[in-house]
N, CA, C and O atoms as a GROMACS GRO file, in nm:
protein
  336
    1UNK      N    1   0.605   5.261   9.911
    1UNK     CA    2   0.748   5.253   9.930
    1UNK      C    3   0.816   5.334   9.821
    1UNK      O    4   0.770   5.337   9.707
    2UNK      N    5   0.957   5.419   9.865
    2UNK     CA    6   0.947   5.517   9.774
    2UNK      C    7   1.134   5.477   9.743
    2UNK      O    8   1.201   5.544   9.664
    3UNK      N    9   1.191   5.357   9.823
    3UNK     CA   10   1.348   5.304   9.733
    3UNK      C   11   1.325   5.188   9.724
    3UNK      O   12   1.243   5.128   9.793
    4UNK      N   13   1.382   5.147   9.652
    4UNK     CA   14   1.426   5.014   9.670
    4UNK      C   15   1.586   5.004   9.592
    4UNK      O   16   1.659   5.095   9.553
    5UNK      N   17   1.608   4.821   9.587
    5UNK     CA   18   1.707   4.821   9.563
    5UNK      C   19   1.698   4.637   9.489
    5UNK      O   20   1.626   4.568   9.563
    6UNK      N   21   1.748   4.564   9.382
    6UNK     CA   22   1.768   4.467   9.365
    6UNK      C   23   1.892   4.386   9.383
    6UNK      O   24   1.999   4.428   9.338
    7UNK      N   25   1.885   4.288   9.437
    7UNK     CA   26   2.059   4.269   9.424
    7UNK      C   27   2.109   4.107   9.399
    7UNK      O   28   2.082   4.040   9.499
    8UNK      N   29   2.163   4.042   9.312
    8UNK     CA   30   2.160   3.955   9.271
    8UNK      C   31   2.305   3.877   9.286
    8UNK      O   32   2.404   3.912   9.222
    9UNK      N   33   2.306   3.763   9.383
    9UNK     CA   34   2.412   3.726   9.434
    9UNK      C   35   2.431   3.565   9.397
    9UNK      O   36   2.361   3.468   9.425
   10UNK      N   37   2.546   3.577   9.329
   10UNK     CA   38   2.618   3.452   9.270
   10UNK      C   39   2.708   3.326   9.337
   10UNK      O   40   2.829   3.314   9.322
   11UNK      N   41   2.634   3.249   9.402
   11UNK     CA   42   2.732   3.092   9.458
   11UNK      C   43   2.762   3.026   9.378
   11UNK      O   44   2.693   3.007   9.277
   12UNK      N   45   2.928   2.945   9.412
   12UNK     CA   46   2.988   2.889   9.370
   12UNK      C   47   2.917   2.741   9.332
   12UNK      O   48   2.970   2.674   9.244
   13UNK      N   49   2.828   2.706   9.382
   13UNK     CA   50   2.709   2.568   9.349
   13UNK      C   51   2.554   2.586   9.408
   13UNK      O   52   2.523   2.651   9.508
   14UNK      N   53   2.488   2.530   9.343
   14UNK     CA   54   2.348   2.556   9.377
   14UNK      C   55   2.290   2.512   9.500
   14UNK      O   56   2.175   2.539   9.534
   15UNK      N   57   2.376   2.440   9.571
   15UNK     CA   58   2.353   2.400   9.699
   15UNK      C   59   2.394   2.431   9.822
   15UNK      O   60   2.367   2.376   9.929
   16UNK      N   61   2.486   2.555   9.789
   16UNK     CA   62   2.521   2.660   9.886
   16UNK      C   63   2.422   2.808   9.896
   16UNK      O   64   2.388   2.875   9.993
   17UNK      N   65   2.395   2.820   9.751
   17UNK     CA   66   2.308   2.893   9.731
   17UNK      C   67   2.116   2.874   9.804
   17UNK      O   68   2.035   2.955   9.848
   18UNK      N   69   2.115   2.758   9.787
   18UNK     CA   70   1.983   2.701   9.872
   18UNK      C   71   2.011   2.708  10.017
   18UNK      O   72   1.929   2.765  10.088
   19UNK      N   73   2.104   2.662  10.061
   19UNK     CA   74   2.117   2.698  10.200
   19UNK      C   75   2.109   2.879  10.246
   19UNK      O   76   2.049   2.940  10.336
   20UNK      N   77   2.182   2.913  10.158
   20UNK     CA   78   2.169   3.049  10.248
   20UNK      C   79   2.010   3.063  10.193
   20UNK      O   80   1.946   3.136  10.269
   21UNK      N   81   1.938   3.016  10.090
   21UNK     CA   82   1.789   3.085  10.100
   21UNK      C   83   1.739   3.067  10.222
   21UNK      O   84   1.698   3.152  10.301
   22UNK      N   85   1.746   2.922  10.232
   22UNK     CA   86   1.662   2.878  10.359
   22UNK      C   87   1.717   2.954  10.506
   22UNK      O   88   1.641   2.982  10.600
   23UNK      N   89   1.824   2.973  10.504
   23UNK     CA   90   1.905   3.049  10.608
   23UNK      C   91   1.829   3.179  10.602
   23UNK      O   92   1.791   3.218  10.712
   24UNK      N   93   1.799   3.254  10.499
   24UNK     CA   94   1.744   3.400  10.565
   24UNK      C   95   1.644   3.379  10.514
   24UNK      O   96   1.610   3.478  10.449
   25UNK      N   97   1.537   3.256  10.506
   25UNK     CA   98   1.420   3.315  10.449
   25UNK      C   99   1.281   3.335  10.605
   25UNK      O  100   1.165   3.374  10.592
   26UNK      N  101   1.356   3.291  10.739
   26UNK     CA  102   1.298   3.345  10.822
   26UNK      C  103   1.276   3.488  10.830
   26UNK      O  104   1.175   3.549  10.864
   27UNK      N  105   1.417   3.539  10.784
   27UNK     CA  106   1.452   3.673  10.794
   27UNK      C  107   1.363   3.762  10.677
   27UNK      O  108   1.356   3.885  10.676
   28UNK      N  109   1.300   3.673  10.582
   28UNK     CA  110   1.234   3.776  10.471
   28UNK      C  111   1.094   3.767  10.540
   28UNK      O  112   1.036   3.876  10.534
   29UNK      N  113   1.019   3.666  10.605
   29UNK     CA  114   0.928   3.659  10.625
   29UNK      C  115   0.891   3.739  10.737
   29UNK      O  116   0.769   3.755  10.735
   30UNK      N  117   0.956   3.807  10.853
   30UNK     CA  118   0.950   3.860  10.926
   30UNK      C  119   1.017   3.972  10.947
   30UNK      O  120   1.019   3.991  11.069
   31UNK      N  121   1.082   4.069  10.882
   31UNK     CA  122   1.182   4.114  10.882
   31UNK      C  123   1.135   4.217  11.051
   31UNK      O  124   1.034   4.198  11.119
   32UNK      N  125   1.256   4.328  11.078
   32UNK     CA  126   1.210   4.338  11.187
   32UNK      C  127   1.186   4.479  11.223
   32UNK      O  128   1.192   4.531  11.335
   33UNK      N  129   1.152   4.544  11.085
   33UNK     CA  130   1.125   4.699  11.090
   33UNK      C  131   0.986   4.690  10.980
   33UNK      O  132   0.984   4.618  10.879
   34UNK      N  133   0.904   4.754  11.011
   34UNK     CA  134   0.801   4.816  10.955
   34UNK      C  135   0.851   4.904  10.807
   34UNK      O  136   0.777   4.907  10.708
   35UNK      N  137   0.959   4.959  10.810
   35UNK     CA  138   0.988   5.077  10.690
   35UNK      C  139   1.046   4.995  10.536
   35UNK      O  140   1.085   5.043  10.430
   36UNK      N  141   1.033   4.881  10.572
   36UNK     CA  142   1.113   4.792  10.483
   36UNK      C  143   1.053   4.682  10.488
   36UNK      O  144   0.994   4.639  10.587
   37UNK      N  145   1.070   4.598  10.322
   37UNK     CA  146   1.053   4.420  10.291
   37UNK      C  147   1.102   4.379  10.208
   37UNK      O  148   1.126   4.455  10.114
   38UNK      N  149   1.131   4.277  10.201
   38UNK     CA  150   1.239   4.177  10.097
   38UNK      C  151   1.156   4.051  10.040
   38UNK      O  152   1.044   4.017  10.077
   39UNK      N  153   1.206   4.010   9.978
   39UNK     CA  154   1.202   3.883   9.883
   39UNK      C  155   1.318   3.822   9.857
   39UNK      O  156   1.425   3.882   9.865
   40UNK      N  157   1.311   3.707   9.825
   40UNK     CA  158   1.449   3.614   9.770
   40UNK      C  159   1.404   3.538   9.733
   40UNK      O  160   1.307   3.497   9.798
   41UNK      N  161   1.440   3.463   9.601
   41UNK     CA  162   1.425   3.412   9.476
   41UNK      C  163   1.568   3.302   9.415
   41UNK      O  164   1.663   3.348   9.353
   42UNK      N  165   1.558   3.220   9.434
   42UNK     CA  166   1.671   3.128   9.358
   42UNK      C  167   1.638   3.097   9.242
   42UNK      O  168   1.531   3.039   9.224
   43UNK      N  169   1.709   3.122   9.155
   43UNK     CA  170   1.762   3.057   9.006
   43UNK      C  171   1.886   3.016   9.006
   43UNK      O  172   1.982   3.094   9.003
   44UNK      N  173   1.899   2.840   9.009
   44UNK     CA  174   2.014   2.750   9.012
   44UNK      C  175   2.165   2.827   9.117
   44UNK      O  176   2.185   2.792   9.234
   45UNK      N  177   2.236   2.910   9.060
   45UNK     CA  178   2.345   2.922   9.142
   45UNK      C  179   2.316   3.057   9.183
   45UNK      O  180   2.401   3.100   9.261
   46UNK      N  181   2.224   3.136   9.157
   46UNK     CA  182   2.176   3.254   9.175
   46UNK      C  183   2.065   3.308   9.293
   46UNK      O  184   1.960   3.246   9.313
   47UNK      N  185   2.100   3.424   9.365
   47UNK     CA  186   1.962   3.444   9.471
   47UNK      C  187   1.910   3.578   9.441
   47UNK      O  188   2.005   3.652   9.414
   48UNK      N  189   1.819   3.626   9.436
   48UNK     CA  190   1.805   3.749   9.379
   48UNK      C  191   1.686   3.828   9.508
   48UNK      O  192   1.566   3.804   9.523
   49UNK      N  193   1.753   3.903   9.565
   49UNK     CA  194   1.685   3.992   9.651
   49UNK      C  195   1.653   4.109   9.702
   49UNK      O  196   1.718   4.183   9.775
   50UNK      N  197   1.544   4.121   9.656
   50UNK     CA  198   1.459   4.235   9.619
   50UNK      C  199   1.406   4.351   9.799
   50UNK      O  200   1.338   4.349   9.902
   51UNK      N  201   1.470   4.405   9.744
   51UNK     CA  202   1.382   4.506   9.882
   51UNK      C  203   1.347   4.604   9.865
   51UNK      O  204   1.411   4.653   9.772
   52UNK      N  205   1.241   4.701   9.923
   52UNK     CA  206   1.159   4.790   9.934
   52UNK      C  207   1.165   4.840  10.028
   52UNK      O  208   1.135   4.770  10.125
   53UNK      N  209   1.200   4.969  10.054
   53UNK     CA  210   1.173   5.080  10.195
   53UNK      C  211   1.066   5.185  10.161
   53UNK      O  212   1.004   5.182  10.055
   54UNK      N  213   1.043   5.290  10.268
   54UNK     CA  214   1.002   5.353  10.261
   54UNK      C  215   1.068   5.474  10.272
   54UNK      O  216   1.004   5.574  10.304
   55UNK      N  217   1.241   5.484  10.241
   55UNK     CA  218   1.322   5.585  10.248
   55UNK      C  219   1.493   5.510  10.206
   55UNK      O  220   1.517   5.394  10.172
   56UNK      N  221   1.587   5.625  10.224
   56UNK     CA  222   1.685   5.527  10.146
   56UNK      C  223   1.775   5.473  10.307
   56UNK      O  224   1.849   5.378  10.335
   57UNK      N  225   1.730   5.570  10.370
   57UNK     CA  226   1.787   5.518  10.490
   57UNK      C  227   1.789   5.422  10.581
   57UNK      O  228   1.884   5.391  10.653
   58UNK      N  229   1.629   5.351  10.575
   58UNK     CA  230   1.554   5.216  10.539
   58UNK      C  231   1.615   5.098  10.442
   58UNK      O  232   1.624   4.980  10.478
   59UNK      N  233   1.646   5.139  10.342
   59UNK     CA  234   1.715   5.061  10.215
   59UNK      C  235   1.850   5.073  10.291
   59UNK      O  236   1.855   4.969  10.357
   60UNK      N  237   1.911   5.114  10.304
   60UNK     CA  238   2.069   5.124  10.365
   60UNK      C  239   2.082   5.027  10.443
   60UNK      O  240   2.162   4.934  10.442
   61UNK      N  241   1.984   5.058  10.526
   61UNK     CA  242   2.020   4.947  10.646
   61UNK      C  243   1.906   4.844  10.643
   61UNK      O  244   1.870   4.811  10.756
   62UNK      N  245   1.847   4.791  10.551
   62UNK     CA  246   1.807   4.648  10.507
   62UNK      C  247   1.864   4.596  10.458
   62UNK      O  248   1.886   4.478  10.487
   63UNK      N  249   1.941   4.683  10.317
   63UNK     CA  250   2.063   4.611  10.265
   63UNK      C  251   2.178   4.546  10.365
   63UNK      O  252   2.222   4.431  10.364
   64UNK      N  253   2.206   4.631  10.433
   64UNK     CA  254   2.350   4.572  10.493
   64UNK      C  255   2.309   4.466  10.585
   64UNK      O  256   2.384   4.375  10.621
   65UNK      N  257   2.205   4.478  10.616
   65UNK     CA  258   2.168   4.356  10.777
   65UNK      C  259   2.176   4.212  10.606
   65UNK      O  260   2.244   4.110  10.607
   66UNK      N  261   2.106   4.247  10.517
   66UNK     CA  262   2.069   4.128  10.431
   66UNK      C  263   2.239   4.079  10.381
   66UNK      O  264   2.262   3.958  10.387
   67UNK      N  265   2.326   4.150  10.345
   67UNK     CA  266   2.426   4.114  10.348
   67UNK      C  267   2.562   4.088  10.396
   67UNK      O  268   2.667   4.046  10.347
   68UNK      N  269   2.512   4.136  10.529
   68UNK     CA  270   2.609   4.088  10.649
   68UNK      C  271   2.548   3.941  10.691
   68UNK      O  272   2.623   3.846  10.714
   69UNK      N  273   2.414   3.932  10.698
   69UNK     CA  274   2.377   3.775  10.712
   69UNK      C  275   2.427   3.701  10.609
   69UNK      O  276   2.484   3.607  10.663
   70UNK      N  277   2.435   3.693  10.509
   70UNK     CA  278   2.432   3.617  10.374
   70UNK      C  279   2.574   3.603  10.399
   70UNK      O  280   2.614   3.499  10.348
   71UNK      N  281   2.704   3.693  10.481
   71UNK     CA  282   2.860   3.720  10.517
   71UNK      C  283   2.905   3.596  10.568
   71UNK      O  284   2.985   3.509  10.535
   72UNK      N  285   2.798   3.625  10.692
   72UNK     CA  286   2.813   3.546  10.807
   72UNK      C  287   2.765   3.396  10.775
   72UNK      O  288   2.852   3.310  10.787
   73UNK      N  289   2.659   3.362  10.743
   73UNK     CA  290   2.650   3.238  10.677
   73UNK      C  291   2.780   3.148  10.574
   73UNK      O  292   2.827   3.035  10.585
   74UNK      N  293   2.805   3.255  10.481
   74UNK     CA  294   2.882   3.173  10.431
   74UNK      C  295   3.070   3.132  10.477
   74UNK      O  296   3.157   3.051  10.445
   75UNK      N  297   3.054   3.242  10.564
   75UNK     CA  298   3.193   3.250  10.672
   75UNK      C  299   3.192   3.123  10.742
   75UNK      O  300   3.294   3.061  10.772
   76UNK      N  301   3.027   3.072  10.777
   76UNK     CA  302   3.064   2.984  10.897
   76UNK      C  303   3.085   2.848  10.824
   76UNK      O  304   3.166   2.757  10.843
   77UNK      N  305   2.955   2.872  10.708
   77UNK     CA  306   2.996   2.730  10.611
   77UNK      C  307   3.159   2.704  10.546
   77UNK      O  308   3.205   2.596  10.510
   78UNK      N  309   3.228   2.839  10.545
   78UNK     CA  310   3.355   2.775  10.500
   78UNK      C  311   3.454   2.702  10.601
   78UNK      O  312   3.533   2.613  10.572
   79UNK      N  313   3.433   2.754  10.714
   79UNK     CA  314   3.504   2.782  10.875
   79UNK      C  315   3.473   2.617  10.887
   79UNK      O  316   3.573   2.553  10.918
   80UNK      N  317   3.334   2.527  10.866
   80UNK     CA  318   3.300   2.415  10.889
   80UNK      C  319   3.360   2.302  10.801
   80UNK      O  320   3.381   2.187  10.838
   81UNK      N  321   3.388   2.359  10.669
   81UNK     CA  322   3.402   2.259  10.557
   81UNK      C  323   3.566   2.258  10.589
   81UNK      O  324   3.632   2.157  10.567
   82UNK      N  325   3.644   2.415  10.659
   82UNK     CA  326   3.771   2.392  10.672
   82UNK      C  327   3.816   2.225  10.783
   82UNK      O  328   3.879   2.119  10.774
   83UNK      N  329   3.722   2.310  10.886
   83UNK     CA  330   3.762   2.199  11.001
   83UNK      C  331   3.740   1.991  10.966
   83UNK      O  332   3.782   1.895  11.029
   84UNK      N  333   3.658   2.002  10.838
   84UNK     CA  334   3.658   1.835  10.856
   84UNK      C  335   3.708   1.824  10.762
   84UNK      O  336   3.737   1.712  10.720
   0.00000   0.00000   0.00000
């Protein structure tokens, strides 16, 4: 693999932060291109996720799918906590 990229993302409590692990960690274990792989890692309010391509154009668009999910997750958790 010849990019990668680290990227280290900060929640407001450690238990929002665990949810979104568990939320994309289907998504690390399987991801759904061959040119690319990830990791994710929690430390307390912290997720740290690591990916590897085999080009940057690969990295481009692993990154954004990884953080449009991580978007969307926490969009819906706020959207839920609004409504009750």
């Amino acid at each position: 693999m010849s990019a990668n990229a680290v990227i280290r993302l900060s929640f407001p409590s450690e238990s929002l932060a665990e949810i979104v692990l568990k939320a994309l960690t289907p998504e690390v274990r399987k991801f759904p291109s061959m040119r690319s792989r990830a990791s994710l890692e929690k430390e307390n309010t912290y997720l740290t996720l690591r990916i590897e391509a085999k080009d940057t154009v690969a990295l481009r668009a692993a990154v954004n799918s990884y953080l449009r999910w991580t978007n969307s997750i926490v969009t819906v958790l706020e959207t839920l906590k609004d409504l009750s």
